[in-house]
N, C-alpha and C positions, 0 to 999 in steps of 0.2 A: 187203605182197604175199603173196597165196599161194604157198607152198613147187609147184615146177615136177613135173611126172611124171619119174622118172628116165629114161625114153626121149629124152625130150625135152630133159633134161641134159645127154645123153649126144650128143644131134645138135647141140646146140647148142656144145657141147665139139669137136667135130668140123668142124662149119663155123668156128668161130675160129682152129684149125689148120691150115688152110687160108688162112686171109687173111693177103695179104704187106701190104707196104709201102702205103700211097697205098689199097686197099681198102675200107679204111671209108670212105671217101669216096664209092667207088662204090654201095656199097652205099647210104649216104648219099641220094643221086643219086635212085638208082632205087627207093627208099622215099620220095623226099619227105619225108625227115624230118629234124632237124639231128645232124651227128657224134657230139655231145653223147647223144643219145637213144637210137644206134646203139651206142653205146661201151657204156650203161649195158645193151643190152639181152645184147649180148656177155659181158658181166660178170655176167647174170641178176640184177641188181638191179631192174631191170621187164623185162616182158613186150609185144610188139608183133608178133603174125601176121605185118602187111606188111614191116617189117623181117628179121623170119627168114628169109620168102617170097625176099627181097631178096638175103639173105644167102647165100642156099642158090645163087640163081642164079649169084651170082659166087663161092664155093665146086665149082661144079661146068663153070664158066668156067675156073678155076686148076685143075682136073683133070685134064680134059680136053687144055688145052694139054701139059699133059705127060706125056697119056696112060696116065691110071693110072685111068682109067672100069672 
């Protein structure tokens, strides 16, 4: 795999900090893809748009609820 842009490191570093418990699942969920794919993409060992896209939603779900937008 291509080496990532560090922007995109750096967000992808940030939405994993955000994700609790039970998470990746949802993410999971709402990417259509399996745990498995989600986990690796977390890890930036591959890369998946709808996944991030995925990830970001429920990164900014867990922010939100406790008001740190």
């Amino acid at each position: 795999m291509k080496s990532l842009p560090p922007q995109l490191e750096a967000r992808i570093d940030e939405v994993k900090s955000w994700l609790f418990d039970g998470d990746q699942d949802k993410v999971a969920s709402k990417s259509r893809k399996s745990r498995a794919w989600v986990n690796k993409v977390l890890n930036k060992k591959a890369f998946n748009a709808q996944i991030l896209v995925a990830a970001i939603e429920v990164m900014n779900e867990n922010k939100a609820r406790f008001g740190c937008m």
